[in-house]
mmCIF file of the C-alpha atoms, coordinates in Angstrom:
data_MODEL
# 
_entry.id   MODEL 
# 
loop_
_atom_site.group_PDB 
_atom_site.id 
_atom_site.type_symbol 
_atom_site.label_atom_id 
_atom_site.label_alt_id 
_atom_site.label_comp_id 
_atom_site.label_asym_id 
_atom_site.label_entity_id 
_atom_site.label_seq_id 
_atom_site.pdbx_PDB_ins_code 
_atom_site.Cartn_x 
_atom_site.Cartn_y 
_atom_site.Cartn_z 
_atom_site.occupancy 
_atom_site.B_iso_or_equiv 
_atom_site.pdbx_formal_charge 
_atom_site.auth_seq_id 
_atom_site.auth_comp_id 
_atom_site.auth_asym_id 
_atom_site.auth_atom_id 
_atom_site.pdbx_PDB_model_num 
ATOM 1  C CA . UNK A 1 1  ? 2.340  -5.663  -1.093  1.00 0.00 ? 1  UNK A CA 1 
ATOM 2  C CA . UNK A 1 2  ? 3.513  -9.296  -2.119  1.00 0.00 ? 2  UNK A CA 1 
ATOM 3  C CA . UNK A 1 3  ? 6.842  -9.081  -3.368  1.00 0.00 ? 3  UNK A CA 1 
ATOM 4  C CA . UNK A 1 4  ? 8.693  -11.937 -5.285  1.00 0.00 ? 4  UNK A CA 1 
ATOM 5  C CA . UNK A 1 5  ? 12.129 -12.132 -5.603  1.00 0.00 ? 5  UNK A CA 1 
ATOM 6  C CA . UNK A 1 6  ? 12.834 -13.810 -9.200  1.00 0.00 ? 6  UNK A CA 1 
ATOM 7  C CA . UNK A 1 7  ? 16.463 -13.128 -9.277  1.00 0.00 ? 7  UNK A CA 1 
ATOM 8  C CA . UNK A 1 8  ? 19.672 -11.841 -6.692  1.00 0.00 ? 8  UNK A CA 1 
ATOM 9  C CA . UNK A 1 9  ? 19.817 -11.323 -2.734  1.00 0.00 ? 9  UNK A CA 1 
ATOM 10 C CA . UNK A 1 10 ? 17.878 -9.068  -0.769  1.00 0.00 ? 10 UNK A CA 1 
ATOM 11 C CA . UNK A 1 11 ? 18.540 -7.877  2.581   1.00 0.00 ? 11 UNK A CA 1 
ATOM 12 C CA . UNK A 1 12 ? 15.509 -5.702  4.359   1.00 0.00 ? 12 UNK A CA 1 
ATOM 13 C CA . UNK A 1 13 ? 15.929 -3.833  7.493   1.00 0.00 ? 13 UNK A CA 1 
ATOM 14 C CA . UNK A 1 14 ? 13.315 -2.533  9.525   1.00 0.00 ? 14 UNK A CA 1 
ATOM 15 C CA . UNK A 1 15 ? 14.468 -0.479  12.843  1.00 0.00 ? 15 UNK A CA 1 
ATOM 16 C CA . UNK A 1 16 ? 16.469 -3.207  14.332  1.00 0.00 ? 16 UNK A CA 1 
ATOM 17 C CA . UNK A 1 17 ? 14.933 -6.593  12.441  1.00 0.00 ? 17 UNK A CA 1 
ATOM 18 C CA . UNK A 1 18 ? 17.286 -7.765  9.517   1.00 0.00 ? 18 UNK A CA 1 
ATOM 19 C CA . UNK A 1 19 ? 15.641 -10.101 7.140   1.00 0.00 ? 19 UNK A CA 1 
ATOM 20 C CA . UNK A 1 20 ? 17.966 -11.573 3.679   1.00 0.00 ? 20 UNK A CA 1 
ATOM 21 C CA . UNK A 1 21 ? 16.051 -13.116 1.187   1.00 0.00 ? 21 UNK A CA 1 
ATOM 22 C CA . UNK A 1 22 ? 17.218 -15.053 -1.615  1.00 0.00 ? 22 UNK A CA 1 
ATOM 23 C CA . UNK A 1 23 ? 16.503 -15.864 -5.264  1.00 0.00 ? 23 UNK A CA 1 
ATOM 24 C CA . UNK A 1 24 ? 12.392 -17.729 -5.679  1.00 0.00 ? 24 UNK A CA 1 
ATOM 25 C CA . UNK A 1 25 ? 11.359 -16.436 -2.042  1.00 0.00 ? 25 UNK A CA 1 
ATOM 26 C CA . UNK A 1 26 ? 8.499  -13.951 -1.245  1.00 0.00 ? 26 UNK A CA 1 
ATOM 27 C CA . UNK A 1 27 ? 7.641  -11.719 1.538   1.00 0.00 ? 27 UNK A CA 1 
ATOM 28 C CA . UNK A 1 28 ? 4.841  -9.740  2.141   1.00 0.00 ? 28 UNK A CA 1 
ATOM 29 C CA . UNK A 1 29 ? 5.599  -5.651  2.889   1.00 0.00 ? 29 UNK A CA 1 
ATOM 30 C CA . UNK A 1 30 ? 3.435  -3.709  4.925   1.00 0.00 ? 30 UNK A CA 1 
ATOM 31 C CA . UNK A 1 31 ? 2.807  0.303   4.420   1.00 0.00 ? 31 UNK A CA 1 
ATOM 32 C CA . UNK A 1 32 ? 2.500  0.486   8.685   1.00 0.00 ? 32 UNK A CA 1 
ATOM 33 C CA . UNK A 1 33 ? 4.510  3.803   8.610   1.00 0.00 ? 33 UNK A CA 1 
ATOM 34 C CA . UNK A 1 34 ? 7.942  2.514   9.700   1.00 0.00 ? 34 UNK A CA 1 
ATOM 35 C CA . UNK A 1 35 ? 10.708 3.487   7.576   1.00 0.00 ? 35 UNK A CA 1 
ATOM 36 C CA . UNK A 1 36 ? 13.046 0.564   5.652   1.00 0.00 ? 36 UNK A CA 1 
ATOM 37 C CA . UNK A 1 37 ? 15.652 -0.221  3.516   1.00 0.00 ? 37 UNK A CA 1 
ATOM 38 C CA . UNK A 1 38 ? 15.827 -2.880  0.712   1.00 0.00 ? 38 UNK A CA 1 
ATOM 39 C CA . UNK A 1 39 ? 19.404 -3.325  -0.191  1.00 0.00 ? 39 UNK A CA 1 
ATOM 40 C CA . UNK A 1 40 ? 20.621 -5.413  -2.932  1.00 0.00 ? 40 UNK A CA 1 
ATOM 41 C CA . UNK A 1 41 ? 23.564 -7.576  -1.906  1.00 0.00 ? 41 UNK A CA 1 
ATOM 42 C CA . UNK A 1 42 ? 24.143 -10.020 -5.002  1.00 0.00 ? 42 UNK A CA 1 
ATOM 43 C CA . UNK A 1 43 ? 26.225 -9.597  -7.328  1.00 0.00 ? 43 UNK A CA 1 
ATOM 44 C CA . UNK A 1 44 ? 23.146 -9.286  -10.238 1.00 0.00 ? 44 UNK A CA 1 
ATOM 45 C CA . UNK A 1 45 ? 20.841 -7.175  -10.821 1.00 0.00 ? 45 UNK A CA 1 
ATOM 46 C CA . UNK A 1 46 ? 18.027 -8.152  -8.281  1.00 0.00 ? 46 UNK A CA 1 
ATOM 47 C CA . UNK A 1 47 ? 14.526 -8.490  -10.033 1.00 0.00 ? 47 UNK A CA 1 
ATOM 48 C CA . UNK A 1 48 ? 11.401 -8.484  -8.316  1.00 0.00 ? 48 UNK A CA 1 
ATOM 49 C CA . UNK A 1 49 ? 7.474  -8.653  -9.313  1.00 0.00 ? 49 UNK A CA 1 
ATOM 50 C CA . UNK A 1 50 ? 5.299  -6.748  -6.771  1.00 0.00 ? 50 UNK A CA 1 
ATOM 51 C CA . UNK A 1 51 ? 1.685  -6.761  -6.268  1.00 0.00 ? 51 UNK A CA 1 
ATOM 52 C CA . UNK A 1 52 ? 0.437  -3.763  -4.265  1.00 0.00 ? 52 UNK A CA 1 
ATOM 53 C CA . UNK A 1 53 ? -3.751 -4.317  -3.077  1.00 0.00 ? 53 UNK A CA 1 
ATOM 54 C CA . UNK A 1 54 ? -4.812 -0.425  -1.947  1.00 0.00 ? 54 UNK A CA 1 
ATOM 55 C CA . UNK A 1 55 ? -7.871 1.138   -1.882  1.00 0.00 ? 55 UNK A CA 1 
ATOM 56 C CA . UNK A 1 56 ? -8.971 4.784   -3.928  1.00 0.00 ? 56 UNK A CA 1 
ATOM 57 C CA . UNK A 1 57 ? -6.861 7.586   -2.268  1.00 0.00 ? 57 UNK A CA 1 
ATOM 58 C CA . UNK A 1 58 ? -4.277 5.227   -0.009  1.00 0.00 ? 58 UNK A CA 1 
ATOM 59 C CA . UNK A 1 59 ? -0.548 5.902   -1.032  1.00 0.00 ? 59 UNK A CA 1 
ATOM 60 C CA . UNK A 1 60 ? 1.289  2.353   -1.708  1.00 0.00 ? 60 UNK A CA 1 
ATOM 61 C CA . UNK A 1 61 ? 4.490  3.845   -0.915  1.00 0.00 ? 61 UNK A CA 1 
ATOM 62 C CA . UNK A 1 62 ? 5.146  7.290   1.378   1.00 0.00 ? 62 UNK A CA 1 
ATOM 63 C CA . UNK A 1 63 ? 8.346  9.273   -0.543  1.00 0.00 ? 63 UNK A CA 1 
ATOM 64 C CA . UNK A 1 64 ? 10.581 11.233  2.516   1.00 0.00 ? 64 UNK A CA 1 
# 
C-alpha cells in the first residue's frame, strides 16, 4: 500500500522500529505479516489517501 498523509501526525510502530510522519509525507506499508500500530498524535483529525495493489484472493489487511 502507498499511503499519503494529507493532513495531522502519524506515528507507526512496528515491533521495536518507531517511525512519525508528518503532514504531505508518504510511506509505503507492507502486508509481511507483522503486526502494527498507526497512532494519530496531532491534534486534527489525520487524513490519509491509500492505494492498496493486490492480486484476486490476497487480503490487503489481516483483522486479529
Amino acid at each position: 500500500m502507498v499511503v499519503y498523509l494529507a493532513q495531522g501526525e502519524l506515528k507507526h510502530t512496528r515491533g521495536d522500529v518507531v517511525n512519525y510522519f508528518s503532514s504531505k509525507q508518504s510511506l509505503i506499508e507492507s502486508n509481511d505479516g507483522d503486526e502494527h500500530f498507526v497512532e494519530n498524535i496531532g491534534n486534527k483529525p489525520a487524513v490519509l489517501y491509500v492505494v492498496a495493489a493486490s492480486a484476486v484472493g490476497l487480503p490487503t489487511t489481516i483483522n486479529k
